[in-house]
N, C-alpha and C positions, 0 to 999 in steps of 0.2 A: 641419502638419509630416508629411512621409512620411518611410517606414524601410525601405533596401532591407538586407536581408541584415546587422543587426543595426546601420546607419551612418546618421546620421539628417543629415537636410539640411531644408532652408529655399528653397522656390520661389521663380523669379527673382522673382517679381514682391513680392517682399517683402524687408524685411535683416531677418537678416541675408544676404550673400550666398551660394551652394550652397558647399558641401564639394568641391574641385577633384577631378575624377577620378585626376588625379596623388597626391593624398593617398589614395585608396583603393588605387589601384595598389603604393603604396608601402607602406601596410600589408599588403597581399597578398605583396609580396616579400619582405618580413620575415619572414611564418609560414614562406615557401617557404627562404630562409636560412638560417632553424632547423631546420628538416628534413634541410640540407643537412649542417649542423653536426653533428646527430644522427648521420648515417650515418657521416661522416669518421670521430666518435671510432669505435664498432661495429667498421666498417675496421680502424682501428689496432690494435684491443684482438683481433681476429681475426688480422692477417697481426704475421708473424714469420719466413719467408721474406726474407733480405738482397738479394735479386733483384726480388722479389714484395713488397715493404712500402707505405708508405703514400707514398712516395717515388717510387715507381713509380707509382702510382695519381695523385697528382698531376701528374707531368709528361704523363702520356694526359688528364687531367681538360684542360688547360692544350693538348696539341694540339688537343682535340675543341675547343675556343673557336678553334681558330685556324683548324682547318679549317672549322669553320662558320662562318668571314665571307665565304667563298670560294661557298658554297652557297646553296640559295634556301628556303623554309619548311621550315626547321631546327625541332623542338620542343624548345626546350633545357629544359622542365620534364620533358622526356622522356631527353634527352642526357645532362646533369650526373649523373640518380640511376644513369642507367644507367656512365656513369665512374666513378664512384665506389665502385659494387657490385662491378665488373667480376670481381673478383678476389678477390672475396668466400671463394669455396670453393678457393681453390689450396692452404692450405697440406694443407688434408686429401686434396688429390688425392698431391700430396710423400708425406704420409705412406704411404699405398696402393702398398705392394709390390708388389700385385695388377698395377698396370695399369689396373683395372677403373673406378676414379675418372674422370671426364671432369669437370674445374671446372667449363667453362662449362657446362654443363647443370644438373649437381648448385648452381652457382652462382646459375643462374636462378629457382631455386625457393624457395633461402634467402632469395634479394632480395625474395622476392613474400610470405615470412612479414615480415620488414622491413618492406616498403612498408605491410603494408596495419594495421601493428600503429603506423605514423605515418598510417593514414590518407588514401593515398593511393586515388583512384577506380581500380577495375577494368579500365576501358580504358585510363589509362595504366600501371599494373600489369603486360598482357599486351605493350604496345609498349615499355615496359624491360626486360624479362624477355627477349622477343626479343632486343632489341641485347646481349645479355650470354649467352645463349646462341648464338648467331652470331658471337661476336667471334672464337673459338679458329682458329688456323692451320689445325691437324691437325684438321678437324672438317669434318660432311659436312652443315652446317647453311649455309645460304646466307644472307647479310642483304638482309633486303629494303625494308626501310624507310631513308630519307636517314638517319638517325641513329643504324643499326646500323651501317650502312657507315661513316660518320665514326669510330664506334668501333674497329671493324675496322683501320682505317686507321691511327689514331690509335693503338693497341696496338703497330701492328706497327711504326711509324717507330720507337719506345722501344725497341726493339730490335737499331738500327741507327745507324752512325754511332760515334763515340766512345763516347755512354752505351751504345750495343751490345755494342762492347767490354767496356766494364766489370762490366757486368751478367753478359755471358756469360764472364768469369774471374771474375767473384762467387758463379756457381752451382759452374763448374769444379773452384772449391776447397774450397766448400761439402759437396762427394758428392764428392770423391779424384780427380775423372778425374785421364788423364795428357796430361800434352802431348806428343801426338805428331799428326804428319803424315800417319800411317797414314789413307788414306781409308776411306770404308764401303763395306762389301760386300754384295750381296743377298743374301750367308747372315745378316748383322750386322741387317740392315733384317727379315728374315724372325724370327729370332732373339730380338731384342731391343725389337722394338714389336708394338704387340697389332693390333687391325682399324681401331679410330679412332686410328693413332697415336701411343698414350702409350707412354712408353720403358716398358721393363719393369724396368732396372736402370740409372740414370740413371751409377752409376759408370762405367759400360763407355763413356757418349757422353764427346768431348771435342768444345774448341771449333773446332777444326776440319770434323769430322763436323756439328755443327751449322750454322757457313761453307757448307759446301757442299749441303747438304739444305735446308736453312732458308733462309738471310738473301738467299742470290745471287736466292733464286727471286719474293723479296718486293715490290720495285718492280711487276714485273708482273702481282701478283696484288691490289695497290691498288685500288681505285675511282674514290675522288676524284684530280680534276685535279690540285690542289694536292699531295696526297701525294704521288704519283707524283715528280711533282717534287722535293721533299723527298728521295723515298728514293733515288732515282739518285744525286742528291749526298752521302747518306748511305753507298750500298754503295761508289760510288768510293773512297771514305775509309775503308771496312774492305778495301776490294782491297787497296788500298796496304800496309795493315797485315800483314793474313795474309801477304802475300808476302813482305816485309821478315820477319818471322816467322821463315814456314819455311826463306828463307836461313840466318837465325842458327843455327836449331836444325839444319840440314844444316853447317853451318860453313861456307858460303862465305864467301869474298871479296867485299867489299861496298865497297870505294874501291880 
């Protein structure tokens, strides 16, 4: 009887017959489930963000699977931890009056105290740590692995479309902005964001200011194929909106 790796089996040439590789595999996805489990609860017990919750973090968990059927040597024990962390450090970036908080990065580094306190090897460590610090918009970190990029991608379609919507009058109300139509100005841009970015006083943006800085420029700045696609049909469907919008709030005639 041999023992690989604490699983013991029976050579063909004897019965009983071997231990099906699909039963090893299947106990190997269970530990890897648990883990996954593990991080979800962390997540939740961390974010508290109504924009940024564990709601958010699912529906990107849920594109990164979709855009990775679309793609080709995807490592989704690489994928999953790193959707899942993504957002690990937002709420503390929220709280930083400063500016000076960057998530994804300060993000990156909590996942890697995370990973490795579940055990997770050193090289997949540094290739999640990457997709999570390269996921941020406003960030001058490039993704360069397939499964950063899906992150990236995957982050930003949840931003767009209806849940776009909602999310960005979830934050809106969340920090007072005002609804107003007023556009931004390169004194507002100079003013109120720091070098990577982060607003300095999240009250002064509204969702419009974000409309037009953020969401319009996001289709183009995709990776994957599949996104791209997604997000065009997505921003159509906040064009629509913002404008019906800003008629109301101008008071036009609208039939």
């Amino acid at each position: 009887m041999d023992k690989v790796r604490g699983i013991f089996f029976y050579s063909m040439d004897r019965l009983p017959v071997p231990l099906s590789i699909i039963a090893i595999r299947k106990e190997v996805n269970m530990m890897i489930d648990k883990k996954h489990e593990k991080i979800k609860e962390i997540v939740e017990k961390e974010l508290s963000c109504s924009a940024h919750n564990l709601d958010h973090v699912m529906r990107v968990y849920n594109l990164c699977l979709l855009l990775a059927e679309y793609e080709e040597n995807v490592d989704l024990h690489v994928l999953i931890p790193a959707a899942l962390l993504h957002d690990i450090a937002r709420v503390k970036e929220s709280n930083d009056n400063t500016g000076k908080t960057d998530h994804a990065i300060l993000g990156s580094e909590i996942a890697g105290r995370i990973l490795r306190d579940l055990e997770y090897g050193e090289d997949k460590i540094e290739e999640i740590k990457h997709c999570i610090a390269s996921h941020r918009f406003r960030s001058g970190n490039e993704p360069r692995t397939i499964e950063a990029k899906i992150l990236f991608d995957a982050d930003k379609l949840d931003s767009l479309g209806a849940i776009g919507i909602a999310r960005t009058f979830m934050i809106s109300g969340q920090f007072g902005q005002k609804l107003s139509t007023d556009l931004f100005s390169k004194k507002y841009m100079v003013e109120n964001t720091t070098e990577n970015g982060r607003l300095k006083d999240v009250s002064k943006h509204s969702p419009f200011i974000e409309y037009e800085v953020k969401f319009k420029k996001i289709p183009e700045k995709l990776y994957t194929k599949k996104a791209k696609e997604i997000g065009i049909d997505r921003l159509n469907f906040m064009n629509e909106f913002f404008n019906r919008l800003s008629m109301e709030i101008e008071g036009m005639r609208l039939v």
